[in-house]
C-alpha positions as CSV (number, residue, x, y, z in Angstrom):
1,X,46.5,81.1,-47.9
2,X,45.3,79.8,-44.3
3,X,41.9,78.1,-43.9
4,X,40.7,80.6,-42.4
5,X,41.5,83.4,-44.8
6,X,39.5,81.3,-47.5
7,X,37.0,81.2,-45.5
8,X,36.9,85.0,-45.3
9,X,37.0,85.4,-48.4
10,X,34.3,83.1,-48.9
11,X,32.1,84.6,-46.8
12,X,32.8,88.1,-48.6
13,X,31.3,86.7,-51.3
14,X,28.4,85.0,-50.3
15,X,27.7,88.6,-48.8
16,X,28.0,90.4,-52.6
17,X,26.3,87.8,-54.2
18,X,23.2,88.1,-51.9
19,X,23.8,92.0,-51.7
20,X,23.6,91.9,-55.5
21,X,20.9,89.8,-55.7
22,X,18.6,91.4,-53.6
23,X,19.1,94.7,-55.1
24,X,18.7,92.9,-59.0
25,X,15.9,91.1,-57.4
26,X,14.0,94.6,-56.2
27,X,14.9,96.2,-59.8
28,X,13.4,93.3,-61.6
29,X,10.1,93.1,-59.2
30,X,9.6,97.1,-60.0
31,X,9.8,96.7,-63.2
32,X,7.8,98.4,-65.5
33,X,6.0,100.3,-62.3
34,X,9.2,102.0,-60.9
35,X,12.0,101.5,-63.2
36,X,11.9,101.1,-67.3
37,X,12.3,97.8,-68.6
38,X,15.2,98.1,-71.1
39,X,18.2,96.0,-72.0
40,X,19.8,97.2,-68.5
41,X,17.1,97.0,-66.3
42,X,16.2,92.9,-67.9
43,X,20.1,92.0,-67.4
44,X,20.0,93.0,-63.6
45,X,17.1,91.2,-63.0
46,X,18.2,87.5,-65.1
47,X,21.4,88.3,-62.8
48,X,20.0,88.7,-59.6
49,X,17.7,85.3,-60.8
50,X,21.3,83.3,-60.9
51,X,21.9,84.9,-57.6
52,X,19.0,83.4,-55.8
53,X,20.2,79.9,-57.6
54,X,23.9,81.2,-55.6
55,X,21.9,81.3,-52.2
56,X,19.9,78.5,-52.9
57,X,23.1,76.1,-53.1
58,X,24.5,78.5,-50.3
59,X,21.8,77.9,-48.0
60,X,21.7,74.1,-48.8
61,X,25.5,74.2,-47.8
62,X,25.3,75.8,-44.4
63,X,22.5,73.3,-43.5
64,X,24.7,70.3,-44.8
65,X,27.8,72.1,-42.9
66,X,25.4,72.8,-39.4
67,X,24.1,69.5,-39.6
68,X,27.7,67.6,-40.2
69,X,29.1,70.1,-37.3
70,X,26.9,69.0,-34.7
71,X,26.2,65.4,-35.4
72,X,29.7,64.6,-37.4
73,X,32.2,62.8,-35.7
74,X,34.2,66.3,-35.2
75,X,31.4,67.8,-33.6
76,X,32.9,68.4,-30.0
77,X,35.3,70.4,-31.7
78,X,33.0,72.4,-33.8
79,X,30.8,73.0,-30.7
80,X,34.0,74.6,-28.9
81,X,34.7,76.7,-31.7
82,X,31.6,77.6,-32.9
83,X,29.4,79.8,-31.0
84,X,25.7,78.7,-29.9
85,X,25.0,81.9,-31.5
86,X,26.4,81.5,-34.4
87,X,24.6,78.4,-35.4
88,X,21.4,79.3,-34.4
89,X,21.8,82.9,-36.0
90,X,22.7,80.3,-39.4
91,X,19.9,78.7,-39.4
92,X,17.8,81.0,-38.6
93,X,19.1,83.2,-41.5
94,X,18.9,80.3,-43.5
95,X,15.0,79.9,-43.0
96,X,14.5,84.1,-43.5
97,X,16.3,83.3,-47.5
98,X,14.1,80.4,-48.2
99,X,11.4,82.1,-46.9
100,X,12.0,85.2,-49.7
101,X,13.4,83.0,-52.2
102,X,10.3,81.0,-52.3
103,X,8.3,84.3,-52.5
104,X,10.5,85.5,-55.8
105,X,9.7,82.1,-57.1
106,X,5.9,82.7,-56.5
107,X,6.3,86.4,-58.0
108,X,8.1,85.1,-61.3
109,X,5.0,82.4,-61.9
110,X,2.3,85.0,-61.6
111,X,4.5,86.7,-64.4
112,X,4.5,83.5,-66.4
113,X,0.6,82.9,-65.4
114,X,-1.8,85.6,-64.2
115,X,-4.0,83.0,-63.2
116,X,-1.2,80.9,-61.2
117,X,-2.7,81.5,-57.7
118,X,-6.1,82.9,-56.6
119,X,-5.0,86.5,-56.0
120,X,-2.1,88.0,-58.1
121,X,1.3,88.7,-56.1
122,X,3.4,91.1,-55.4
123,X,6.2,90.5,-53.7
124,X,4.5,92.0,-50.4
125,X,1.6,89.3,-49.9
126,X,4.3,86.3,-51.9
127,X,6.5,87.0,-49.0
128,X,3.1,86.7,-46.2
129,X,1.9,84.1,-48.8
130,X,5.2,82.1,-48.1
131,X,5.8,82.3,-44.5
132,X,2.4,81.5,-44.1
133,X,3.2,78.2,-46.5
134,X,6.6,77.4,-45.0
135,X,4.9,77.3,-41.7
136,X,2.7,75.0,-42.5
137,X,-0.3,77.3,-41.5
138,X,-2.5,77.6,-44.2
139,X,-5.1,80.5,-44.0
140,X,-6.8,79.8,-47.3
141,X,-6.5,83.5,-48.6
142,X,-4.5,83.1,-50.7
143,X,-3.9,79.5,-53.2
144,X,-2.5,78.2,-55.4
145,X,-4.3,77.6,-59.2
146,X,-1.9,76.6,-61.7
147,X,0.0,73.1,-61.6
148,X,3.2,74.5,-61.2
149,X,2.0,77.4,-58.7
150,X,0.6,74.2,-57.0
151,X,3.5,72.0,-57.4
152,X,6.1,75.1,-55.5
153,X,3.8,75.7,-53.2
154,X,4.1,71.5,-52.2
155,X,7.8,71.8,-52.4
156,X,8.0,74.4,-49.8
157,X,5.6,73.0,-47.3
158,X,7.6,69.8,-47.5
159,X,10.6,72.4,-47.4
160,X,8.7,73.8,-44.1
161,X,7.9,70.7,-42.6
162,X,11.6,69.6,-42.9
163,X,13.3,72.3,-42.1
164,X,11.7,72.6,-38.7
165,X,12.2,69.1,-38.1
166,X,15.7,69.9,-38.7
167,X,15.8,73.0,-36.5
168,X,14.7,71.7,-33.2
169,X,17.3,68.6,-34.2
170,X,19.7,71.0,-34.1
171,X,18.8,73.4,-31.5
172,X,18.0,69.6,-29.4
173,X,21.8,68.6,-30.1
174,X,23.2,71.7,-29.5
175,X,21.5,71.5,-25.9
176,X,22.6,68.0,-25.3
177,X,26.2,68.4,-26.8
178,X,26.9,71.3,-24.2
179,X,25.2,69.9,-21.1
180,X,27.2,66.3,-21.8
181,X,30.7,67.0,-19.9
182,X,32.0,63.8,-21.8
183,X,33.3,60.8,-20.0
184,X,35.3,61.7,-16.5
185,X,38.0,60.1,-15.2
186,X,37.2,61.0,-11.2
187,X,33.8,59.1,-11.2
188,X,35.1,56.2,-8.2
């Protein structure tokens, strides 16, 4: 089987897991209101919590595998056969799932803790709740109460804070890697 036939295949799977995921993860957040919770229903939704642990190490690899790409020793070669928008499309994807990720997490503790943040959430205002974290903006409507409510929501702003650091890294190599011809041998 050829590299890029595993790689395929691979991606295939990254694709059912996150397909599976997200629909476990939409049965278990309308629970009791939409579907029953029963033995079924429960199962779906502890599965689609391992998925999210699946992207979660997913998402961690493509930003390990971006990051190697572009500053690795091989990265001329990745930059000529990997797309500009590819990588950016990557990472940007990769920011979207940590952005709903971190809402399931927020979803899951109000479950745990009515009193966990200052509002309760549903997955609606987790998800605003987290992009307005993971930006680093901070509006104040919403906050969190609880230690561990308190102690995710530090983990994704230092997530935030990070990752755009890392993005413009990336999207500041990518410019300089394809503007630098390399070395010529004409230059007398």
């Amino acid at each position: 089987m050829s590299k890029t036939t595993l790689q395929s295949w691979f991606r295939i799977a990254v694709l059912l897991i996150v397909a599976c995921s997200v629909v476990g993860l939409i049965v278990d957040l309308a629970m009791p209101d939409i579907f029953p919770r029963n033995a079924f229903t429960v199962s779906i939704g502890e599965a689609a919590k391992a998925g999210t642990f699946a992207i979660w190490f997913y998402l961690l690899w493509q930003i390990f595998t971006t990051i190697r790409g572009i500053y690795g020793p091989d990265s001329v070669h990745y930059l000529e056969r990997t797309p500009i928008w590819r990588i950016l499309l990557d990472v940007l994807a990769a920011y979207a799932v940590a952005i709903v990720c971190f809402s399931v997490l927020y979803v899951y503790v109000v479950r745990r803790d009515q009193g966990a943040f200052s509002e309760e959430l549903r997955l609606s205002n987790a998800i605003y709740f987290s992009v307005v974290t993971m930006t680093t903006t901070g509006f104040g409507d919403i906050s969190p109460k609880s230690g561990w409510a308190r102690f995710l929501v530090s983990i994704q702003i230092l997530f935030g804070f990070f990752y755009n650091v890392l993005f413009f890294s990336i999207f500041a190599g990518l410019a300089g890697r394809r503007r630098d011809p390399g070395p010529t041998s004409a230059s007398h």
